[in-house]
C-alpha positions in Angstrom: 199.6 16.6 -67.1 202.9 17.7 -68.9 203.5 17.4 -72.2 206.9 17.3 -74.7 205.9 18.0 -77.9 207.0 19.1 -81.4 205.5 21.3 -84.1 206.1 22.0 -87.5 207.0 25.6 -88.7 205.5 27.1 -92.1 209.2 26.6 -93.2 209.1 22.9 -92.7 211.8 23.5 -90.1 210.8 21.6 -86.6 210.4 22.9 -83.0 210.3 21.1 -79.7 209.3 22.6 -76.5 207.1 21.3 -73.2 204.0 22.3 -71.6 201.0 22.1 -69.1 199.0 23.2 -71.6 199.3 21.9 -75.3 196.4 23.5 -76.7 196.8 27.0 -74.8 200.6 26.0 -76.4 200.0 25.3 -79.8 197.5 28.5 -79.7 200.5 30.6 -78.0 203.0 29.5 -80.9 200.3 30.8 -83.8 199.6 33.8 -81.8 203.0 34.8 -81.7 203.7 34.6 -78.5 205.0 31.2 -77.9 208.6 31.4 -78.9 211.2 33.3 -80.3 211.8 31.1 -82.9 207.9 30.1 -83.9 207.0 33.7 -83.9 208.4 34.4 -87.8 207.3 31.2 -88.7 203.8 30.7 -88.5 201.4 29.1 -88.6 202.7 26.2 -86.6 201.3 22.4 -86.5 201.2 20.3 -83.6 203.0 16.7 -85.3 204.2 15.0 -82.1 203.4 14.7 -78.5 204.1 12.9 -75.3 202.4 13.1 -72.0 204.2 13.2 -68.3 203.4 13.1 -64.7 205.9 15.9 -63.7 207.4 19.0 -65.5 211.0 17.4 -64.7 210.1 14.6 -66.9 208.8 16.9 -69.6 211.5 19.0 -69.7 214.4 16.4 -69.5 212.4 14.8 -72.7 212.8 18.1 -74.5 216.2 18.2 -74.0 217.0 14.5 -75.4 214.7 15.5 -78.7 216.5 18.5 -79.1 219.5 16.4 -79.1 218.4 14.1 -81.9 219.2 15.3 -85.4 216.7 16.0 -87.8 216.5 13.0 -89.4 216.0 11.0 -86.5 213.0 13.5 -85.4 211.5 12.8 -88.7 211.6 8.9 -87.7 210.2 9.3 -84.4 207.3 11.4 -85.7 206.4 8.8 -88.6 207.5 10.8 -91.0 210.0 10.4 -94.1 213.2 12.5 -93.3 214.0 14.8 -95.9 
């Protein structure tokens, strides 16, 4: 399984990547080693997810969230933009 999904940075500031692995993921990201950007911002919380057959799928997802604005993230996640 593949996943697409977003976390929330100690900053309040939102990340969205994809993965085989969300848990090995989410543990990366806290560790410090998931992502440049994540790394200074710890701890991380996992707020959205989707699930996919194939990486493809996965990724292209990633890329139309990373599109959205904030606002509209904060919609899809169920929570009140900002």
């Amino acid at each position: 399984m593949n996943y697409t999904y977003i976390v929330e940075c100690s900053d309040g500031s939102l990340y969205t990547g994809w993965t085989n692995d969300l848990e090995k993921r989410i543990k990366a990201h806290n560790d410090g080693k998931g992502a440049k950007y994540t790394k200074y911002r710890r701890p991380v919380v996992l707020v959205y997810y989707e699930q996919f057959q194939t990486k493809e799928e996965a990724m292209s997802r990633e890329w139309a969230i990373k599109q959205m604005t904030r606002e509209e993230k904060k919609r899809m996640i169920g929570a009140d933009p900002q």
